[in-house]
N, CA, C and O atoms as a Maestro MAE file, in Angstrom:
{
 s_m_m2io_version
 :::
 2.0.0
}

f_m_ct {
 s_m_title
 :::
 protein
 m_atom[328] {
  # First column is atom index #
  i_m_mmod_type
  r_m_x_coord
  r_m_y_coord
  r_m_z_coord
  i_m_residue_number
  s_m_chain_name
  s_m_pdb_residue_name
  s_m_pdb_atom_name
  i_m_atomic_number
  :::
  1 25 181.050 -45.605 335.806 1 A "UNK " " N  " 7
  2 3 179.815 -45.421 336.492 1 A "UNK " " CA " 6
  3 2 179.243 -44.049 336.150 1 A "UNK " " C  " 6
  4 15 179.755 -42.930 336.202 1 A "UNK " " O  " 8
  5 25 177.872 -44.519 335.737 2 A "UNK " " N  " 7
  6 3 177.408 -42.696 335.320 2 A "UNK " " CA " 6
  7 2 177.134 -41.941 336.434 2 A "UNK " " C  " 6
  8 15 176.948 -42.605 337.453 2 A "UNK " " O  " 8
  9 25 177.045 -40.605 336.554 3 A "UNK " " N  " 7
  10 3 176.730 -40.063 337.668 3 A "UNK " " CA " 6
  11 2 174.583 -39.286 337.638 3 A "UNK " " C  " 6
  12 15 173.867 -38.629 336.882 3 A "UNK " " O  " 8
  13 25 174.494 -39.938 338.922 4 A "UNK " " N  " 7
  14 3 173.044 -39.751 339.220 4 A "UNK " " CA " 6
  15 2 172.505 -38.438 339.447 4 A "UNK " " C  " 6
  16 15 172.494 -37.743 340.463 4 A "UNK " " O  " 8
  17 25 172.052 -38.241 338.266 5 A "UNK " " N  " 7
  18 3 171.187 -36.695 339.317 5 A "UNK " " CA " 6
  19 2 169.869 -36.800 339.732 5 A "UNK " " C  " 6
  20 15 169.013 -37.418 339.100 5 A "UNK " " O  " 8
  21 25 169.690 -36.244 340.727 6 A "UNK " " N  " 7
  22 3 168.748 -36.283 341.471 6 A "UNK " " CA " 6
  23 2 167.710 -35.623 341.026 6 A "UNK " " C  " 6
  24 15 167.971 -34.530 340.522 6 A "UNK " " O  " 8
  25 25 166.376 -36.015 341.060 7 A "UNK " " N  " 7
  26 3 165.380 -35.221 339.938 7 A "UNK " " CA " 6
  27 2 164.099 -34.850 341.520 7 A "UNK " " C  " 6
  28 15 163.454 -35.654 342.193 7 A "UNK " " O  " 8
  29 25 164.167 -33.618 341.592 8 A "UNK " " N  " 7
  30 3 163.179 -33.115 342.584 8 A "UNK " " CA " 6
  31 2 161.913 -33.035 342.167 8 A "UNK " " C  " 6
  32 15 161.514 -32.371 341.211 8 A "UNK " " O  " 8
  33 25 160.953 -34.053 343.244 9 A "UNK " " N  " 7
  34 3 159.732 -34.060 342.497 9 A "UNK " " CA " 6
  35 2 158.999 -32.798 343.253 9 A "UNK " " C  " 6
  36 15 159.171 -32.435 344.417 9 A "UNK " " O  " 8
  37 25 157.861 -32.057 341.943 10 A "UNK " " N  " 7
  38 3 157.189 -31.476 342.497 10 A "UNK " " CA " 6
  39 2 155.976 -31.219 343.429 10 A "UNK " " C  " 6
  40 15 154.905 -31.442 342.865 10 A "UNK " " O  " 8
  41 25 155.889 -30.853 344.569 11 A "UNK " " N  " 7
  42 3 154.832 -31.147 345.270 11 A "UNK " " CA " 6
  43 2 153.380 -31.271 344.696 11 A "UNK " " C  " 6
  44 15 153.451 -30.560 343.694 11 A "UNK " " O  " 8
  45 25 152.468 -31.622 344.736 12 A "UNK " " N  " 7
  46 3 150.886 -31.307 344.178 12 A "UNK " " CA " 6
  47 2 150.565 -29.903 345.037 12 A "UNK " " C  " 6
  48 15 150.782 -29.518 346.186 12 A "UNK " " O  " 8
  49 25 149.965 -29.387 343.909 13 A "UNK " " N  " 7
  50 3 149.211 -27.975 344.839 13 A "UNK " " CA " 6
  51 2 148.321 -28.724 345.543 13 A "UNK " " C  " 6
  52 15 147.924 -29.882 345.417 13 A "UNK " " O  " 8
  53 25 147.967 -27.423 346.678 14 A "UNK " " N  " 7
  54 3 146.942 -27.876 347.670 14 A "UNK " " CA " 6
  55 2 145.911 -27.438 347.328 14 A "UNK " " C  " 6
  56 15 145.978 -26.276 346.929 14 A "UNK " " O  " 8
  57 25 144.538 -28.087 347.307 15 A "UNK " " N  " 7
  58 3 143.241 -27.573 346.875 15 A "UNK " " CA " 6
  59 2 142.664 -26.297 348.135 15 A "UNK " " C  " 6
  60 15 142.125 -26.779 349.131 15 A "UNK " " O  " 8
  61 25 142.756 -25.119 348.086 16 A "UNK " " N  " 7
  62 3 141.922 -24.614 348.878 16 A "UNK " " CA " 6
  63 2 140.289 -24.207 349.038 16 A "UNK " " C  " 6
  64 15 139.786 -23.376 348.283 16 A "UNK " " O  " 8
  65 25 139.740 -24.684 349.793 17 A "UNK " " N  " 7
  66 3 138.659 -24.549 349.851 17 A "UNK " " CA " 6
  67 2 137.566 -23.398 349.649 17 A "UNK " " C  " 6
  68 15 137.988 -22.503 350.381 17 A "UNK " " O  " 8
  69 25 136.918 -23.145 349.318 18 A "UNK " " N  " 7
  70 3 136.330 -21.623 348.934 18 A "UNK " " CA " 6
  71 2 136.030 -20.868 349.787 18 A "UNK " " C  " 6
  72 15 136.089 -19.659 349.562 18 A "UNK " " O  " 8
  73 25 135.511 -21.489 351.350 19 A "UNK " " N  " 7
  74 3 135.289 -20.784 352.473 19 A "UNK " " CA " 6
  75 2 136.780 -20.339 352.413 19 A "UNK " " C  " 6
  76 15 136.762 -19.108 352.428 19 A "UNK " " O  " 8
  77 25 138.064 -20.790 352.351 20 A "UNK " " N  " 7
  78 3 139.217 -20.338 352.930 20 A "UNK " " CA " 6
  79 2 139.775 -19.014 352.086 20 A "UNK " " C  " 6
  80 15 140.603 -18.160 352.400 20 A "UNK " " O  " 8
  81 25 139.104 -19.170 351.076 21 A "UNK " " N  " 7
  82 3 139.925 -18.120 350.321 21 A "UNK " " CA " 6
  83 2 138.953 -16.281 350.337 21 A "UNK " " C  " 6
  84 15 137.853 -15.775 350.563 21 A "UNK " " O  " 8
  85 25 140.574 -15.897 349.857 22 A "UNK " " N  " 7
  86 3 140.018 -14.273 350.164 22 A "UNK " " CA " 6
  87 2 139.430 -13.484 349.136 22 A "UNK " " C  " 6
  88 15 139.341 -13.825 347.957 22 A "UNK " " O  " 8
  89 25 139.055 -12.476 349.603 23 A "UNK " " N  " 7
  90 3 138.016 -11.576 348.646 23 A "UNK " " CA " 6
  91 2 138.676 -11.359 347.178 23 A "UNK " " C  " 6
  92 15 138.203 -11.322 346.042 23 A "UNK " " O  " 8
  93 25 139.878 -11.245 347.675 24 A "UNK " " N  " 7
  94 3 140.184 -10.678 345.975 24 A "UNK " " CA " 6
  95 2 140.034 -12.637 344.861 24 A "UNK " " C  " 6
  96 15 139.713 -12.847 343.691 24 A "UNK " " O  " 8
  97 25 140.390 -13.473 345.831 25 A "UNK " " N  " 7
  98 3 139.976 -14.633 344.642 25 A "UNK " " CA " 6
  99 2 138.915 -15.226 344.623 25 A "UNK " " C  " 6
  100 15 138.711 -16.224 343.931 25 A "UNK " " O  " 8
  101 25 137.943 -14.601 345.514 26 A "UNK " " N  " 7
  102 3 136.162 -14.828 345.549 26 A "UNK " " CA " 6
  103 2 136.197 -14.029 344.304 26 A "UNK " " C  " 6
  104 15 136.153 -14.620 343.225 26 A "UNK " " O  " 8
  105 25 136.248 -13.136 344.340 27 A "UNK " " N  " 7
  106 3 136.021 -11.876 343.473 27 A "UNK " " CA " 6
  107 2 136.586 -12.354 341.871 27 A "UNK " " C  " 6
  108 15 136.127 -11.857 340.842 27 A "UNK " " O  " 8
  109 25 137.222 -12.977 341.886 28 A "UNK " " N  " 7
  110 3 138.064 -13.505 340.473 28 A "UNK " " CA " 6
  111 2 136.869 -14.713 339.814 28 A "UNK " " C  " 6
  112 15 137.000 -15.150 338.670 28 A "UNK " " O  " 8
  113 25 135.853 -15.097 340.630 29 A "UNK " " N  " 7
  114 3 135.010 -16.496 340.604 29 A "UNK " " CA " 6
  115 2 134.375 -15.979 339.323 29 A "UNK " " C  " 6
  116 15 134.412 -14.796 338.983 29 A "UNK " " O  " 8
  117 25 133.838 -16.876 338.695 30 A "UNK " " N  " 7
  118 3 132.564 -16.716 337.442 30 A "UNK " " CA " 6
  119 2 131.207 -16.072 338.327 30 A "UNK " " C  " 6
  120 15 130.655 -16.617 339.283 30 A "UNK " " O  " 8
  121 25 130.907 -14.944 337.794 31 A "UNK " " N  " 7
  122 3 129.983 -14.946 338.559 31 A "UNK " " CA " 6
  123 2 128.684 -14.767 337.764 31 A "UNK " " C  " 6
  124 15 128.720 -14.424 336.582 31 A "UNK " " O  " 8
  125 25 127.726 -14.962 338.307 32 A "UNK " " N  " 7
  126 3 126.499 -15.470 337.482 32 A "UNK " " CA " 6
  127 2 125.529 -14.869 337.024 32 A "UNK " " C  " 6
  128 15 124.765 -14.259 337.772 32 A "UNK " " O  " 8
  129 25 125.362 -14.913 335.732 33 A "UNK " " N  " 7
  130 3 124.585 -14.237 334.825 33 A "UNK " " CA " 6
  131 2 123.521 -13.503 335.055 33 A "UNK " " C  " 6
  132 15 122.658 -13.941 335.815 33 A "UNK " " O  " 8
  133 25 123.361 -12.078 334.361 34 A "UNK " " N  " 7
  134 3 122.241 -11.135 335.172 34 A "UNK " " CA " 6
  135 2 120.699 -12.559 334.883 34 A "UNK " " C  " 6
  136 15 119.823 -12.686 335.738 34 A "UNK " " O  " 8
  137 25 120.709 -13.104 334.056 35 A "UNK " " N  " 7
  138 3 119.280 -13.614 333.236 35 A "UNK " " CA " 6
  139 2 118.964 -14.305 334.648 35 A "UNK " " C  " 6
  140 15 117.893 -14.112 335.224 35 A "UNK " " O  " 8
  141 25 119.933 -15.088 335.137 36 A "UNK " " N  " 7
  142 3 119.605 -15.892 336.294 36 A "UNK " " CA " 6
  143 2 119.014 -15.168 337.412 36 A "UNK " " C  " 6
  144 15 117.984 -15.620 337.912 36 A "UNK " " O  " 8
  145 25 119.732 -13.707 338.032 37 A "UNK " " N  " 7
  146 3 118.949 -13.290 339.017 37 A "UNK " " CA " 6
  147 2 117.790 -12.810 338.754 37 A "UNK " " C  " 6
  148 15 117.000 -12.650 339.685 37 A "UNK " " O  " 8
  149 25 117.483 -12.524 337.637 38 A "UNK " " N  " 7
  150 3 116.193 -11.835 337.592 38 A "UNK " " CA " 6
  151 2 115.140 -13.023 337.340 38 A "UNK " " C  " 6
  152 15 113.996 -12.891 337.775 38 A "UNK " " O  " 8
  153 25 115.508 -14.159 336.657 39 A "UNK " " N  " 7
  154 3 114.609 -15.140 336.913 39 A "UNK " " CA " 6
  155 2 114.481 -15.646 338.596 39 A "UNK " " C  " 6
  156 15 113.409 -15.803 339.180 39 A "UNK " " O  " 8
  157 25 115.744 -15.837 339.150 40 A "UNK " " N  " 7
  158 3 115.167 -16.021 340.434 40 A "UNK " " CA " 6
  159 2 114.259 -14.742 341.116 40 A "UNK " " C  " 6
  160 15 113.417 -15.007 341.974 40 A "UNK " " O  " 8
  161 25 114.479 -13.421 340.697 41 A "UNK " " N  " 7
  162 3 113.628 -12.612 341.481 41 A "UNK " " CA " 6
  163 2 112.471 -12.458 341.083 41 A "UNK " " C  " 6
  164 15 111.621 -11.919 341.792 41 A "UNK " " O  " 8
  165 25 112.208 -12.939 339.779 42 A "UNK " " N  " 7
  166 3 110.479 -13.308 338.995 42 A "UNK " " CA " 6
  167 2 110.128 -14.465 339.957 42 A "UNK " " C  " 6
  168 15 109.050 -14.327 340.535 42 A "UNK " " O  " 8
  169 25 110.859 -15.613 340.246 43 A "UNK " " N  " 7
  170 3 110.369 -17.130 340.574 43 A "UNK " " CA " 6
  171 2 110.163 -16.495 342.088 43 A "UNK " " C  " 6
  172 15 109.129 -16.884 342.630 43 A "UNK " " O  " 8
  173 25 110.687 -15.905 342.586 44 A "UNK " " N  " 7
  174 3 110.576 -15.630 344.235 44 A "UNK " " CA " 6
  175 2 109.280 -14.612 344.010 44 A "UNK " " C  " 6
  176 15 108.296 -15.130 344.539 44 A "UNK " " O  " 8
  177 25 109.047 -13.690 343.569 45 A "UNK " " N  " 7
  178 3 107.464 -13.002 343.367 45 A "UNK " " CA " 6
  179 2 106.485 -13.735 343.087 45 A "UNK " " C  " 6
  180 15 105.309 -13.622 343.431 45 A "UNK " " O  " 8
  181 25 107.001 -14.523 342.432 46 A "UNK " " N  " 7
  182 3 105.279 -15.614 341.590 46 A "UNK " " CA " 6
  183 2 105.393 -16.453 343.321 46 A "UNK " " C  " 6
  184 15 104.264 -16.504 343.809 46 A "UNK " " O  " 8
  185 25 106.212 -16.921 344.030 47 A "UNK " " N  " 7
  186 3 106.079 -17.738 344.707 47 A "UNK " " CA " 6
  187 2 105.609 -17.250 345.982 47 A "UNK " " C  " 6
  188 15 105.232 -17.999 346.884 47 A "UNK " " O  " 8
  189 25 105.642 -15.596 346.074 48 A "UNK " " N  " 7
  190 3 104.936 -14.971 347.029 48 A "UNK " " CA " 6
  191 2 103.656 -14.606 346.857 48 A "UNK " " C  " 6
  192 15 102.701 -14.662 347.631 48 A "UNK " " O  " 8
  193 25 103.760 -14.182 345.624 49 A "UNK " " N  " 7
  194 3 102.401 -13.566 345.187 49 A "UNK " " CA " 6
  195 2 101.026 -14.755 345.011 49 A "UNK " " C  " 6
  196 15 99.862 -14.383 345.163 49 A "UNK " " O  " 8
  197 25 101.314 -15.894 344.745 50 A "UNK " " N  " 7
  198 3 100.703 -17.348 344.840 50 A "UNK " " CA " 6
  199 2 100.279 -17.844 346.578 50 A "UNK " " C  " 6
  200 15 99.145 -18.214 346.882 50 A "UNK " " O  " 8
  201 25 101.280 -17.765 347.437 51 A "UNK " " N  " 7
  202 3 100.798 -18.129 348.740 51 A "UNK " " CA " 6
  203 2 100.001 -16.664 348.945 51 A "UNK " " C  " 6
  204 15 99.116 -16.868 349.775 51 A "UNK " " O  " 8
  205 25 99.985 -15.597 348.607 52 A "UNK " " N  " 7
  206 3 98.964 -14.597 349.451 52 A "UNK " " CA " 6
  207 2 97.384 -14.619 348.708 52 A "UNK " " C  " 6
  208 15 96.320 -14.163 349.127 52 A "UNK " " O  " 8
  209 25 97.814 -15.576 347.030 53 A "UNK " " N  " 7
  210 3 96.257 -15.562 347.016 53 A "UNK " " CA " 6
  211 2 95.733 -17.029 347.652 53 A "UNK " " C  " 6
  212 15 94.526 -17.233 347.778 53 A "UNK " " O  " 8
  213 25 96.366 -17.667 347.900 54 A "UNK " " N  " 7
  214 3 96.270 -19.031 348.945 54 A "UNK " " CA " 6
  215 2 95.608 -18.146 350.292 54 A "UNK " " C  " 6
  216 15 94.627 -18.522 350.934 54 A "UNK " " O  " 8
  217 25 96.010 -17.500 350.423 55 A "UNK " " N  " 7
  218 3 95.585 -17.175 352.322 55 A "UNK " " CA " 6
  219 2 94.416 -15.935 351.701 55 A "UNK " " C  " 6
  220 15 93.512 -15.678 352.497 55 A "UNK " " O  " 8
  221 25 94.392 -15.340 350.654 56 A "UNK " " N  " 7
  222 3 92.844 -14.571 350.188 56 A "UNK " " CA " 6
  223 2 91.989 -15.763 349.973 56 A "UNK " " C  " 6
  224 15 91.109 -15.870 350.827 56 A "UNK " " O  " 8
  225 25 92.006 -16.552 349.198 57 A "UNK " " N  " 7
  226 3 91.436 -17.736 349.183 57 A "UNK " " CA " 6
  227 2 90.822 -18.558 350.412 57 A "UNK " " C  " 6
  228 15 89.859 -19.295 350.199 57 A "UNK " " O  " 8
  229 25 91.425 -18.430 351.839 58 A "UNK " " N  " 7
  230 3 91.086 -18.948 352.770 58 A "UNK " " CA " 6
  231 2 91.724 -20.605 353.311 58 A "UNK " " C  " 6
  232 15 91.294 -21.498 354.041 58 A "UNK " " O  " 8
  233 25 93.139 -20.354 352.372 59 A "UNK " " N  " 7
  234 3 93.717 -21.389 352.903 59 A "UNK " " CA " 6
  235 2 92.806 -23.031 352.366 59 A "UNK " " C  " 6
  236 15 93.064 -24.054 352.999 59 A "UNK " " O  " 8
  237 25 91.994 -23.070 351.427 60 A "UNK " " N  " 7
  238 3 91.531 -24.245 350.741 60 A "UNK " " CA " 6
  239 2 92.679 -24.541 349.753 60 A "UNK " " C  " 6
  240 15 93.286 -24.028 348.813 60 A "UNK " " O  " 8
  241 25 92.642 -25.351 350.294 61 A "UNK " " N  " 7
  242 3 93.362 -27.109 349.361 61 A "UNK " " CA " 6
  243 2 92.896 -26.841 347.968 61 A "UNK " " C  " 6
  244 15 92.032 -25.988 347.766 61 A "UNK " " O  " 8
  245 25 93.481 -27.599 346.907 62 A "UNK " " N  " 7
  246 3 93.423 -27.863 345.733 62 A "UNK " " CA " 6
  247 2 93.403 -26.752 344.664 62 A "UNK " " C  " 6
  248 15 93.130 -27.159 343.535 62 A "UNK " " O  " 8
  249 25 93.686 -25.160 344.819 63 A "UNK " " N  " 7
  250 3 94.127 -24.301 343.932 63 A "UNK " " CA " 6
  251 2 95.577 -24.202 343.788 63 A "UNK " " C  " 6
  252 15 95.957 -23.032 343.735 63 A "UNK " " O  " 8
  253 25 96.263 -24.855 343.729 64 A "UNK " " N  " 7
  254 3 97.399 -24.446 344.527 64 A "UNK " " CA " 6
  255 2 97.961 -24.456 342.457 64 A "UNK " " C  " 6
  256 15 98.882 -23.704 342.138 64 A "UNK " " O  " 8
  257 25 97.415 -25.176 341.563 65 A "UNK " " N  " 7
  258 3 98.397 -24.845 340.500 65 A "UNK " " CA " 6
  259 2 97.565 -23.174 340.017 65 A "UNK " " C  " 6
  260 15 98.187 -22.219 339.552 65 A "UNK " " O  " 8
  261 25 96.052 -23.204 340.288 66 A "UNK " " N  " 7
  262 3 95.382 -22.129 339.820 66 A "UNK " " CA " 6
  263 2 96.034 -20.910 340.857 66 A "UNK " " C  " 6
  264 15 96.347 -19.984 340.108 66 A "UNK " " O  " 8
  265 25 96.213 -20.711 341.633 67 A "UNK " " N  " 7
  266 3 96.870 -19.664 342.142 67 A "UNK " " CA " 6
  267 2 98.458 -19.385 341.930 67 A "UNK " " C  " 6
  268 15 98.861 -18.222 341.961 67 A "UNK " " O  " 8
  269 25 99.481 -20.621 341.682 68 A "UNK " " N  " 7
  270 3 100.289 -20.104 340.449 68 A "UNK " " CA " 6
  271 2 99.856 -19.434 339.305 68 A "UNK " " C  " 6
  272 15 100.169 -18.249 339.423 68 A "UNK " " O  " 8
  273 25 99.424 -19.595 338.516 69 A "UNK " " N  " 7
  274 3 99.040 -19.359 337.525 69 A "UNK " " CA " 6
  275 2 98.418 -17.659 337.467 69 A "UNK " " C  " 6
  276 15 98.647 -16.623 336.841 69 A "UNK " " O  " 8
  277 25 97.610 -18.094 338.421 70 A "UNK " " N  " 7
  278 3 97.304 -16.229 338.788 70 A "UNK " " CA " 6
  279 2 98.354 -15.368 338.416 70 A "UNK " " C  " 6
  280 15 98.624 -14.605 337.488 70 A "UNK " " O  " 8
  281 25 99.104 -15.968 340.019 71 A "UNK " " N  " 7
  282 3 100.359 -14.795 340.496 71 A "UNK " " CA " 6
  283 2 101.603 -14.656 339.109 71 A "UNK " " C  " 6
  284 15 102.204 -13.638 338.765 71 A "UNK " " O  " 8
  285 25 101.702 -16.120 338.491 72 A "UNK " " N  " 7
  286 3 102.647 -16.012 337.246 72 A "UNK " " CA " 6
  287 2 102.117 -14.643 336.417 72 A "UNK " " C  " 6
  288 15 102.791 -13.636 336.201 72 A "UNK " " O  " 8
  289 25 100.806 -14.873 336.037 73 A "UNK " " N  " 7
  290 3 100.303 -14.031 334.932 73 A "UNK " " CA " 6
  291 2 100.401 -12.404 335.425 73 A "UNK " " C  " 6
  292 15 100.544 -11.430 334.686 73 A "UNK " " O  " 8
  293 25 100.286 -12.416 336.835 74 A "UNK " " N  " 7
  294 3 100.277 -11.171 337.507 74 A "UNK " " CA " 6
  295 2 101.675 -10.118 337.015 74 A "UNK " " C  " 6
  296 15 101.752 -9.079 336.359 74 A "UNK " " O  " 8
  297 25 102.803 -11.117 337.803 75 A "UNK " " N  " 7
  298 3 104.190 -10.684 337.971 75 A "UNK " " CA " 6
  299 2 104.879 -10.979 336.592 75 A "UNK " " C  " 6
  300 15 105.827 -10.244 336.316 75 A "UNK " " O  " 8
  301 25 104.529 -11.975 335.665 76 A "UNK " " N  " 7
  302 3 105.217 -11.361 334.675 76 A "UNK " " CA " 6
  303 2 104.538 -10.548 333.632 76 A "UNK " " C  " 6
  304 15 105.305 -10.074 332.793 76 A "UNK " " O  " 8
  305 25 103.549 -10.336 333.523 77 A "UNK " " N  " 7
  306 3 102.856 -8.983 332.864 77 A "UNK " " CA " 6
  307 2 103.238 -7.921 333.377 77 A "UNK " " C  " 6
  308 15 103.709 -6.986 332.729 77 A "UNK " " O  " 8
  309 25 103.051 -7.943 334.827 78 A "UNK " " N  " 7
  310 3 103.915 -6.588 334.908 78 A "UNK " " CA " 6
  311 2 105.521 -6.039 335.042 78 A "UNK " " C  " 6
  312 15 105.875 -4.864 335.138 78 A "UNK " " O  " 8
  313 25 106.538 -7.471 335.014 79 A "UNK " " N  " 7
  314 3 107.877 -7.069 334.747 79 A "UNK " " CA " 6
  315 2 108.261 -7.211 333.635 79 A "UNK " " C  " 6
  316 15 109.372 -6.751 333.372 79 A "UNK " " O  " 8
  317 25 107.440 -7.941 332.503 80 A "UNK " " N  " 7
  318 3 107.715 -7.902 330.901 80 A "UNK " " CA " 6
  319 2 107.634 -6.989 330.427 80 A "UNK " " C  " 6
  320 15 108.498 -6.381 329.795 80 A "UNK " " O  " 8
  321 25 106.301 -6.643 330.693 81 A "UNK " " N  " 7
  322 3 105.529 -5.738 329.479 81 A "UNK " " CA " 6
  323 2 105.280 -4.614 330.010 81 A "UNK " " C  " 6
  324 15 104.429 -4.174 329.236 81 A "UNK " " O  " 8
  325 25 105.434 -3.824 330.810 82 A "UNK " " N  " 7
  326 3 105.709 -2.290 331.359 82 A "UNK " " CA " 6
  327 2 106.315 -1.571 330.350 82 A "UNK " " C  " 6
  328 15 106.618 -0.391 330.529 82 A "UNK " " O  " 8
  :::
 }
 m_bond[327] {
  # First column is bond index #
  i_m_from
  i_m_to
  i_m_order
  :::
  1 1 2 1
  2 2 3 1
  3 3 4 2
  4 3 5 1
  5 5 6 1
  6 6 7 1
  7 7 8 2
  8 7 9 1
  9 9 10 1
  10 10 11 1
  11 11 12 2
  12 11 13 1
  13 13 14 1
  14 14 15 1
  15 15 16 2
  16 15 17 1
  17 17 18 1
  18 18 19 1
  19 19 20 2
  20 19 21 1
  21 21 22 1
  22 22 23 1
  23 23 24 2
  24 23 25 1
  25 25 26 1
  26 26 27 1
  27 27 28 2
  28 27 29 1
  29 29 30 1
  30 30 31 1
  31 31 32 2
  32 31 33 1
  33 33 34 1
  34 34 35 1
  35 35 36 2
  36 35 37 1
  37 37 38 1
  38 38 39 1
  39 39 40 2
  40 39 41 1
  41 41 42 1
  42 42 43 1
  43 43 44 2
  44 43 45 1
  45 45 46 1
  46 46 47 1
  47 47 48 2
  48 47 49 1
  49 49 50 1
  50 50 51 1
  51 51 52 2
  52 51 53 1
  53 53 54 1
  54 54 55 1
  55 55 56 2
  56 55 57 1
  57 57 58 1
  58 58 59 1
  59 59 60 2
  60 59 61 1
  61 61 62 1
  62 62 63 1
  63 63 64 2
  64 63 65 1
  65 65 66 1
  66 66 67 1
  67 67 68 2
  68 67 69 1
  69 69 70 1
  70 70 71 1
  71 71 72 2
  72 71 73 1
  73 73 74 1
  74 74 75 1
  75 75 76 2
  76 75 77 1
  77 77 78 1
  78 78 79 1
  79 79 80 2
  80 79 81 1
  81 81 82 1
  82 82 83 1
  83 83 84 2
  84 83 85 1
  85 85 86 1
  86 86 87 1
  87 87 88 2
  88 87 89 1
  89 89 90 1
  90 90 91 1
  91 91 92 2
  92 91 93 1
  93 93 94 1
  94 94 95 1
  95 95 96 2
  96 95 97 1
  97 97 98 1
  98 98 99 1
  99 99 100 2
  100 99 101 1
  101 101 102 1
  102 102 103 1
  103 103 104 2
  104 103 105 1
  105 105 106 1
  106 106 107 1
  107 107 108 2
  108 107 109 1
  109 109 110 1
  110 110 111 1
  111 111 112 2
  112 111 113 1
  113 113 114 1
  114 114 115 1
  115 115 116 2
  116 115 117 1
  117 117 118 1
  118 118 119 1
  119 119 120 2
  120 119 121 1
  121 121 122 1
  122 122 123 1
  123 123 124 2
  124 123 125 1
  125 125 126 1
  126 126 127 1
  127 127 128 2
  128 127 129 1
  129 129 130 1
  130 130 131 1
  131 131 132 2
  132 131 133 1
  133 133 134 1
  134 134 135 1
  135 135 136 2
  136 135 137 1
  137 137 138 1
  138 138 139 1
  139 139 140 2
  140 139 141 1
  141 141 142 1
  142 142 143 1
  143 143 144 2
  144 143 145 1
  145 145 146 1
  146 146 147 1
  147 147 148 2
  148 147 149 1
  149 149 150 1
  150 150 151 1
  151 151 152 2
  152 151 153 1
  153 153 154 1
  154 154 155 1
  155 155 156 2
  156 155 157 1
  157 157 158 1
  158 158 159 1
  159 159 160 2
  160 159 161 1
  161 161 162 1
  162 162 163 1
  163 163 164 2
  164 163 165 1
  165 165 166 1
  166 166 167 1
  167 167 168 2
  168 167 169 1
  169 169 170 1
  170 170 171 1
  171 171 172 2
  172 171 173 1
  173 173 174 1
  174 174 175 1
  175 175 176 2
  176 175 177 1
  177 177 178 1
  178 178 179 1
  179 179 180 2
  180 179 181 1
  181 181 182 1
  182 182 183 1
  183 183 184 2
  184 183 185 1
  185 185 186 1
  186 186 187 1
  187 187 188 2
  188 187 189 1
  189 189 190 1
  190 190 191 1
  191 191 192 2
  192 191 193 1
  193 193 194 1
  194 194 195 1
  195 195 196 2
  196 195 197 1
  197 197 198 1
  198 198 199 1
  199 199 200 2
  200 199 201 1
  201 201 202 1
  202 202 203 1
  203 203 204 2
  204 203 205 1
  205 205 206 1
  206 206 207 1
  207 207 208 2
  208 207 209 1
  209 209 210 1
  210 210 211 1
  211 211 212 2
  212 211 213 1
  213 213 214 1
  214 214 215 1
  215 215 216 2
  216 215 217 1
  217 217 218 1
  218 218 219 1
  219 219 220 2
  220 219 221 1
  221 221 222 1
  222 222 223 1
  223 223 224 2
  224 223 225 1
  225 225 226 1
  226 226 227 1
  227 227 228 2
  228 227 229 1
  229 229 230 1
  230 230 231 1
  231 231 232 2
  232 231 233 1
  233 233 234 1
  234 234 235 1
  235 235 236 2
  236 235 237 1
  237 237 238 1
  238 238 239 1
  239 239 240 2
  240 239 241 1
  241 241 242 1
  242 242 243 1
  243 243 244 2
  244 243 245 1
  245 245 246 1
  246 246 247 1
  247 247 248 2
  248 247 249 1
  249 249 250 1
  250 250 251 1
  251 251 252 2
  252 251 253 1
  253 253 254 1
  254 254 255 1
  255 255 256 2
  256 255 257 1
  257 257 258 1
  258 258 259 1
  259 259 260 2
  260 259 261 1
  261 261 262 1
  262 262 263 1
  263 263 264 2
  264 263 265 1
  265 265 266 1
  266 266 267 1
  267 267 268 2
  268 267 269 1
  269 269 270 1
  270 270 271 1
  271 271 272 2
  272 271 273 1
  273 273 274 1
  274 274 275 1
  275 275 276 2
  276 275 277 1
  277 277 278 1
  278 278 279 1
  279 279 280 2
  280 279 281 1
  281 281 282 1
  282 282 283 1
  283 283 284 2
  284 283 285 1
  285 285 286 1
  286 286 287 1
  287 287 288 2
  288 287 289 1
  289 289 290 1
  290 290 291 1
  291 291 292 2
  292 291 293 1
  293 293 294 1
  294 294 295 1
  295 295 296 2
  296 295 297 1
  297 297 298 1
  298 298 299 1
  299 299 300 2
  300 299 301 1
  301 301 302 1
  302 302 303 1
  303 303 304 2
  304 303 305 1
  305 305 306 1
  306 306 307 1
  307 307 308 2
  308 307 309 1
  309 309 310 1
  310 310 311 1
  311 311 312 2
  312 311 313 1
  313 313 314 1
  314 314 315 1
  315 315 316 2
  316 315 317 1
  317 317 318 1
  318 318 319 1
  319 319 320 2
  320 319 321 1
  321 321 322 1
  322 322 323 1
  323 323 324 2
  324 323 325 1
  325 325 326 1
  326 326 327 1
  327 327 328 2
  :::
 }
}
């Protein structure tokens, strides 16, 4: 009779959740490319600078791509090309 060895299985890791984990392995995360914040902080100016010519405008309907367009030309002329 051969003799049996016993083969210990290994547990599965546990997935921890990202809220659960701590700063130093937040901190280890990919973190995201300068190009991205500064496009979001261009897209968040054009998107302010567009509703305030909406309310100079007087709050009328139907400029709404022409007052993008404004505020685009505004905010990135002046964070490009400075």
């Amino acid at each position: 009779m051969k003799a049996h060895t016993s083969r210990r299985q290994a547990k599965p890791t546990p997935v921890v959740p990202l809220a659960s984990r701590t700063q130093e392995q937040a901190s280890t995360e990919v973190p995201v490319p300068k190009k991205r914040l500064i496009f979001d902080d261009v897209h968040a100016r054009i998107t302010a600078r567009a509703y305030k010519l909406y309310v100079e405008r007087g709050y009328r309907e139907g400029y709404a791509e022409q007052d993008w367009l404004d505020a685009e030309r505004e905010i990135v002329g002046r964070t490009f090309h400075e």
